[in-house]
ChimeraX commands (.cxc) that place a marker at each C-alpha (Angstrom):
marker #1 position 9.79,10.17,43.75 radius 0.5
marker #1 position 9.11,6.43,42.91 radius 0.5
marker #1 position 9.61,5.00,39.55 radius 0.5
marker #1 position 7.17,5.24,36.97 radius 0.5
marker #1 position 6.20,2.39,34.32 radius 0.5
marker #1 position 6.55,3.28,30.17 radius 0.5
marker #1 position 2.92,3.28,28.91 radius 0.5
marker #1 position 1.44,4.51,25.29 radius 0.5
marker #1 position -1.60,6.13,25.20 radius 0.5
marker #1 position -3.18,6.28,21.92 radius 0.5
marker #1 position -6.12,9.18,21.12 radius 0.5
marker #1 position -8.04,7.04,17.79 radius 0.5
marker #1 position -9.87,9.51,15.82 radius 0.5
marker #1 position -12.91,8.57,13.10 radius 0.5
marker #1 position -12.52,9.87,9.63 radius 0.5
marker #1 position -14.37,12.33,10.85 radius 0.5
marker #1 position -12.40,13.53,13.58 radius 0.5
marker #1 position -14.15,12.12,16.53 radius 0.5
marker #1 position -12.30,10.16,19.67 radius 0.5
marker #1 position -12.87,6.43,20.46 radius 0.5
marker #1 position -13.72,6.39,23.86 radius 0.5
marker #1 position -13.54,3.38,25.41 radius 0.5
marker #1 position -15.45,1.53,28.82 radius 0.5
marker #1 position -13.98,-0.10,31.05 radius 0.5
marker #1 position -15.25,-3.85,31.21 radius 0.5
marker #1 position -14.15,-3.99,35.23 radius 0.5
marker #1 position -15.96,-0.74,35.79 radius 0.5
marker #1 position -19.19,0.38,34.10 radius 0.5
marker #1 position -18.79,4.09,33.33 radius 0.5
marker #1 position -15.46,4.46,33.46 radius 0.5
marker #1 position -14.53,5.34,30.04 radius 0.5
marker #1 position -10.57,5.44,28.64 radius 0.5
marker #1 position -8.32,5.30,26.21 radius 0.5
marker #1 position -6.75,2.19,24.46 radius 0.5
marker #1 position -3.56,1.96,26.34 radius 0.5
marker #1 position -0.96,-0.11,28.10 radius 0.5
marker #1 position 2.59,-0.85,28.99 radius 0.5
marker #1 position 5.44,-0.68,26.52 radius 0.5
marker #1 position 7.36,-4.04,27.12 radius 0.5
marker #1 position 11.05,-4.50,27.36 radius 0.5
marker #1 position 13.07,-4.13,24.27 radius 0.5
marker #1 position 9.89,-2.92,22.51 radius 0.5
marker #1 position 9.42,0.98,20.94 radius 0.5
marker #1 position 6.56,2.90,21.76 radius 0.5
marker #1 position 5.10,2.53,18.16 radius 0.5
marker #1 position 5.28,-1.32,18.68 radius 0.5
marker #1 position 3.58,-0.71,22.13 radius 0.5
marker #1 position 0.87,1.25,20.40 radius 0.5
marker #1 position 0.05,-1.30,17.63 radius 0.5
marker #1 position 0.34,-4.18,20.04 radius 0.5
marker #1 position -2.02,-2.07,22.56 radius 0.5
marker #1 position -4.69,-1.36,20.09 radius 0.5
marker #1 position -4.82,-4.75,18.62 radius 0.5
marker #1 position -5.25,-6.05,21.89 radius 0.5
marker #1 position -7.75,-4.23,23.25 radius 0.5
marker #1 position -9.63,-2.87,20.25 radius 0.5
marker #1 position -9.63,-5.75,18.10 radius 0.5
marker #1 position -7.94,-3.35,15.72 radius 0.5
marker #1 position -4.67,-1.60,14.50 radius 0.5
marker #1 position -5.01,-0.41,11.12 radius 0.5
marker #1 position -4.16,3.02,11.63 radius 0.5
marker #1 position -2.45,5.95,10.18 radius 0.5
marker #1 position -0.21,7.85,12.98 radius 0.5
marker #1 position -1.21,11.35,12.65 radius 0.5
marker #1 position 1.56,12.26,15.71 radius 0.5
marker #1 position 3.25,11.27,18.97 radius 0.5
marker #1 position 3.59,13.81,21.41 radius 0.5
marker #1 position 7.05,14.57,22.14 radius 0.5
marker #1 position 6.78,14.81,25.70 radius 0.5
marker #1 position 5.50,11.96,27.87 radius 0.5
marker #1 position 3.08,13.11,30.62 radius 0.5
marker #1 position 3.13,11.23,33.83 radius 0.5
marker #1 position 0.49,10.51,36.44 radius 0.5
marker #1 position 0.58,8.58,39.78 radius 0.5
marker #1 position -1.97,5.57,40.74 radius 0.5
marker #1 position -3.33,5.60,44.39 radius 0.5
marker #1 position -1.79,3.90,46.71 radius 0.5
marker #1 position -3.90,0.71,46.75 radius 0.5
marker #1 position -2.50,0.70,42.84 radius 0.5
marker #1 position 0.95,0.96,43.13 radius 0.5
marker #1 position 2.54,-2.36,42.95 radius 0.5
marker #1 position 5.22,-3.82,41.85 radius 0.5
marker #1 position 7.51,-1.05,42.44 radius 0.5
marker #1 position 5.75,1.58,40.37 radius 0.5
marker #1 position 3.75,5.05,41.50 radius 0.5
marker #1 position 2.39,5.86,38.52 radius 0.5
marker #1 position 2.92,5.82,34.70 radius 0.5
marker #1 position 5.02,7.55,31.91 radius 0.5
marker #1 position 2.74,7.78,29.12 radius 0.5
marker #1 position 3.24,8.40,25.36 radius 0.5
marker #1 position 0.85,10.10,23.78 radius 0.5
marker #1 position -0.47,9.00,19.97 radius 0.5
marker #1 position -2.77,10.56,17.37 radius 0.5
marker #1 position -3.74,8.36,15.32 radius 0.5
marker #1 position -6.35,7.58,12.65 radius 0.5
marker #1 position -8.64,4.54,11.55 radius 0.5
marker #1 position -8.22,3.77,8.11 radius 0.5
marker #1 position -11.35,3.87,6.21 radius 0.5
marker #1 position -11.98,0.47,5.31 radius 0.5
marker #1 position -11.23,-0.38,9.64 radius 0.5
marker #1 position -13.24,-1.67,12.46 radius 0.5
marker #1 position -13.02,-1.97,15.81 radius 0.5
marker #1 position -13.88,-5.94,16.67 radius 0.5
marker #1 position -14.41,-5.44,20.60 radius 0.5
marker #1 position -15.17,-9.64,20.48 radius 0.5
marker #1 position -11.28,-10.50,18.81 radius 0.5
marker #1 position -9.73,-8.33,21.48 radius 0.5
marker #1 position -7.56,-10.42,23.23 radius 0.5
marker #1 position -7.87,-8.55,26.71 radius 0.5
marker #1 position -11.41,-7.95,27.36 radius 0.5
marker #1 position -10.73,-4.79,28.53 radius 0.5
marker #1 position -13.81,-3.11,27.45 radius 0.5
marker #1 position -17.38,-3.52,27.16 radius 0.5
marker #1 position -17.99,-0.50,25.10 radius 0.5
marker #1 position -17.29,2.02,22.25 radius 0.5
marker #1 position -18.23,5.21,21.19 radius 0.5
marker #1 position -17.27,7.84,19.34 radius 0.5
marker #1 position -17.10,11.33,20.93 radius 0.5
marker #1 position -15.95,14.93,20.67 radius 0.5
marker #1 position -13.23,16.27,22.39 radius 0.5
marker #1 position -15.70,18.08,25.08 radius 0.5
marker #1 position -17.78,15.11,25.29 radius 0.5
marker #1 position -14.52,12.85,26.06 radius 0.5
marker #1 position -13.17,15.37,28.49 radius 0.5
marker #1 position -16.77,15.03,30.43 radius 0.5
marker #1 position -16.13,11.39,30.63 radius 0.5
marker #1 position -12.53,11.31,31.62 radius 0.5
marker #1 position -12.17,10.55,35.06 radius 0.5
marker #1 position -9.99,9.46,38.65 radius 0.5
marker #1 position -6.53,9.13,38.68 radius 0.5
marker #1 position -5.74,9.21,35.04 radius 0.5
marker #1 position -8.37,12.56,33.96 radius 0.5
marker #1 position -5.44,15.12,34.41 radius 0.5
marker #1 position -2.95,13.21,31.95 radius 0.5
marker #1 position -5.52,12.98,29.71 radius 0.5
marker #1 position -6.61,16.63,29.43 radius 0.5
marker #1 position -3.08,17.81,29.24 radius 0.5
marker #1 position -2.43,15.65,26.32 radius 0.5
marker #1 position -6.19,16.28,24.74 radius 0.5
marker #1 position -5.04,20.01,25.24 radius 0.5
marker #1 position -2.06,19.61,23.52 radius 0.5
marker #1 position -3.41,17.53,20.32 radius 0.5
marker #1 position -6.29,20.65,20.02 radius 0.5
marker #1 position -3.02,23.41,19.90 radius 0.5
marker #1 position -0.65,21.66,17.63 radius 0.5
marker #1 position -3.99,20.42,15.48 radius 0.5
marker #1 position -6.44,22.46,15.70 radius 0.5
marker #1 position -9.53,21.66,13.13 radius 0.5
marker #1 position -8.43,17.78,13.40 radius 0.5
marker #1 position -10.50,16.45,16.64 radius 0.5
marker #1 position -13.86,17.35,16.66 radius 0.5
marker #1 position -13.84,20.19,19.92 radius 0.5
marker link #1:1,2 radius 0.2
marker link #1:2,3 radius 0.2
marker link #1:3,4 radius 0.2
marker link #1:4,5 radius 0.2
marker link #1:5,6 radius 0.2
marker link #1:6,7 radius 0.2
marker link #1:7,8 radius 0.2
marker link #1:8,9 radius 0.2
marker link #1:9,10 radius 0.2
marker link #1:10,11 radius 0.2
marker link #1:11,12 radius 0.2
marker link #1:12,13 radius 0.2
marker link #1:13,14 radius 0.2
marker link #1:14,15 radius 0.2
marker link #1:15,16 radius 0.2
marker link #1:16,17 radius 0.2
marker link #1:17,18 radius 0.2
marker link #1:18,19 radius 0.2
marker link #1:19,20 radius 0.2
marker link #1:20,21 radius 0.2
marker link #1:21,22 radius 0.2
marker link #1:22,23 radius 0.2
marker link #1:23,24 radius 0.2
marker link #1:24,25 radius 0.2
marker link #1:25,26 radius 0.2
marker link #1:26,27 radius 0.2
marker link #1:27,28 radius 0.2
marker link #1:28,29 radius 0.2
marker link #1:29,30 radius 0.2
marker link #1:30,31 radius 0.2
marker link #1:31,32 radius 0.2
marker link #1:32,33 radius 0.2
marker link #1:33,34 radius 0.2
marker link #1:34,35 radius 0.2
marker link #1:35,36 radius 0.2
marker link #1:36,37 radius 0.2
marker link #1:37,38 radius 0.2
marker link #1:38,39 radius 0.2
marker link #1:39,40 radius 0.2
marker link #1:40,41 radius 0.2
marker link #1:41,42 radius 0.2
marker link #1:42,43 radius 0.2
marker link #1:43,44 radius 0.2
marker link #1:44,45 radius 0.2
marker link #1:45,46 radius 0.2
marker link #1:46,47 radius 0.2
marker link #1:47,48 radius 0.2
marker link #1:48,49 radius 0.2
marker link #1:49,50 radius 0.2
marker link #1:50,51 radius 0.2
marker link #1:51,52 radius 0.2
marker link #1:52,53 radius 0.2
marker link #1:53,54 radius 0.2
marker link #1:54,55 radius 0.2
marker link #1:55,56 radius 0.2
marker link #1:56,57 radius 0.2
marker link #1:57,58 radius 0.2
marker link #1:58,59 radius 0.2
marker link #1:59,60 radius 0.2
marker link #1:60,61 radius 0.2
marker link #1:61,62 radius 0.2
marker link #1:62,63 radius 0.2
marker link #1:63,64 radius 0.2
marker link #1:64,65 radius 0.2
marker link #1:65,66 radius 0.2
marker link #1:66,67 radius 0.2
marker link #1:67,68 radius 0.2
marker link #1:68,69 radius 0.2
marker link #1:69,70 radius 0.2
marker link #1:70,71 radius 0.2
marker link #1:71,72 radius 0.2
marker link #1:72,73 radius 0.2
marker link #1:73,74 radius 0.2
marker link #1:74,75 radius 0.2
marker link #1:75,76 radius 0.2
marker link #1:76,77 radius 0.2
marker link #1:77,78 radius 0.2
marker link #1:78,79 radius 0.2
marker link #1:79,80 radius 0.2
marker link #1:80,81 radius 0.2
marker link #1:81,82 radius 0.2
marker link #1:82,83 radius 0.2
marker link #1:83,84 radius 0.2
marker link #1:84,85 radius 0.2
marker link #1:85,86 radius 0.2
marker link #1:86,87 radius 0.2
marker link #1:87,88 radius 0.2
marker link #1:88,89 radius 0.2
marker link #1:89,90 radius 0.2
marker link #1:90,91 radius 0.2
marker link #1:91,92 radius 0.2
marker link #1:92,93 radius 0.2
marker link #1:93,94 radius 0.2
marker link #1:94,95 radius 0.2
marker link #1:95,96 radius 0.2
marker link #1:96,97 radius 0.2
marker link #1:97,98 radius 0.2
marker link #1:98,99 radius 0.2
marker link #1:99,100 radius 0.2
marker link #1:100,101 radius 0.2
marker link #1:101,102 radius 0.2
marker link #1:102,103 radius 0.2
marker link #1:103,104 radius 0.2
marker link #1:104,105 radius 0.2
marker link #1:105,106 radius 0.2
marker link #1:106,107 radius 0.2
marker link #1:107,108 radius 0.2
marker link #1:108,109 radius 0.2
marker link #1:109,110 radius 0.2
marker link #1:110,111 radius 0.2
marker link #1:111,112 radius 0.2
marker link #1:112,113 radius 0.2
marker link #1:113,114 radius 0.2
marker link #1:114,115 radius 0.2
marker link #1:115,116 radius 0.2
marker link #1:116,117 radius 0.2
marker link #1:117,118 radius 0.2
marker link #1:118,119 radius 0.2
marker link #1:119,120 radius 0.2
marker link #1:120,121 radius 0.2
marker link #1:121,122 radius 0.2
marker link #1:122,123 radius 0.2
marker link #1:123,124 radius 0.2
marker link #1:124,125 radius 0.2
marker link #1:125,126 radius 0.2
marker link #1:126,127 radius 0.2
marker link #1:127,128 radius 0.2
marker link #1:128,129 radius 0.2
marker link #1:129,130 radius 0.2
marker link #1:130,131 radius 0.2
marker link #1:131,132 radius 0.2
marker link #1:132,133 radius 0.2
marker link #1:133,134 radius 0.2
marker link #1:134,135 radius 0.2
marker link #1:135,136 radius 0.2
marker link #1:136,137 radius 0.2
marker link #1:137,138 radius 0.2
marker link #1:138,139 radius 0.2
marker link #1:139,140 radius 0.2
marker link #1:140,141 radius 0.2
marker link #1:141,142 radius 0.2
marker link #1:142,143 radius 0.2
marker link #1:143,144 radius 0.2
marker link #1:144,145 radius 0.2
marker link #1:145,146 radius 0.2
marker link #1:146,147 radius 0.2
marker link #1:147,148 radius 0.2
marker link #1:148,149 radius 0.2
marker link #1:149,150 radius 0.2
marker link #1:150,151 radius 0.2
marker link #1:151,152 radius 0.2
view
């Protein structure tokens, strides 16, 4: 077993209790969450705020939960680099604040092209490759210990 790198993953719900999905701008149709490394000397809340501000334009959130147990999945081959097989992700609920708004043109990464807002069957139809599995664990998860929260 290889080393895996410290990610956050962050599930951003509407007042209304829909997902932000998110596409990729590298690869039309692929469709993700906001998420990203956690840097050295940095907690995974940090990560998270850093992460959504980066790639959603936006961090005004309220943190709804954080799962307690990261979930882990491995890149193919071609991915892993720089030592790593795969990633060690932490898993957030969180919420827009009303008055919020995702500003895809201030994100600093360009990481997507795209938004939308989608239920939890909708977003599990989307998920796909390499990182579908950790997703759907952690979606599952959020629906047990929540249930009524994310629209199913």
């Amino acid at each position: 077993t290889g080393v895996y790198r410290k990610n956050v993953a962050v599930f951003v719900l509407n007042s209304d209790g829909f997902i932000l999905a998110c596409e990729r701008a590298d690869v039309g149709g692929a469709w993700q969450l906001p998420q990203g490394g956690i840097e050295p000397g940095e907690s995974s809340i940090e990560a998270m705020y850093r992460e959504l501000h980066e790639e959603i334009g936006c961090r005004d959130v309220e943190i709804l939960h954080q799962l307690e147990e990261a979930i882990r999945y491995e890149w193919p081959p071609h991915l892993q680099d720089k030592g790593y097989v795969g990633q060690e992700q932490v898993y957030f609920l969180v919420r827009l604040l009303p008055e919020a708004a995702i500003d895809l043109v201030n994100a600093e990464s360009g990481e997507f092209q795209s938004v939308e807002w989608v239920n939890a069957a909708e977003f599990s139809a989307r998920a796909g490759g390499f990182k579908r599995e950790a997703y759907l664990e952690a979606l599952k998860r959020l629906l047990d210990a929540f249930p009524g929260t994310i629209q199913e």
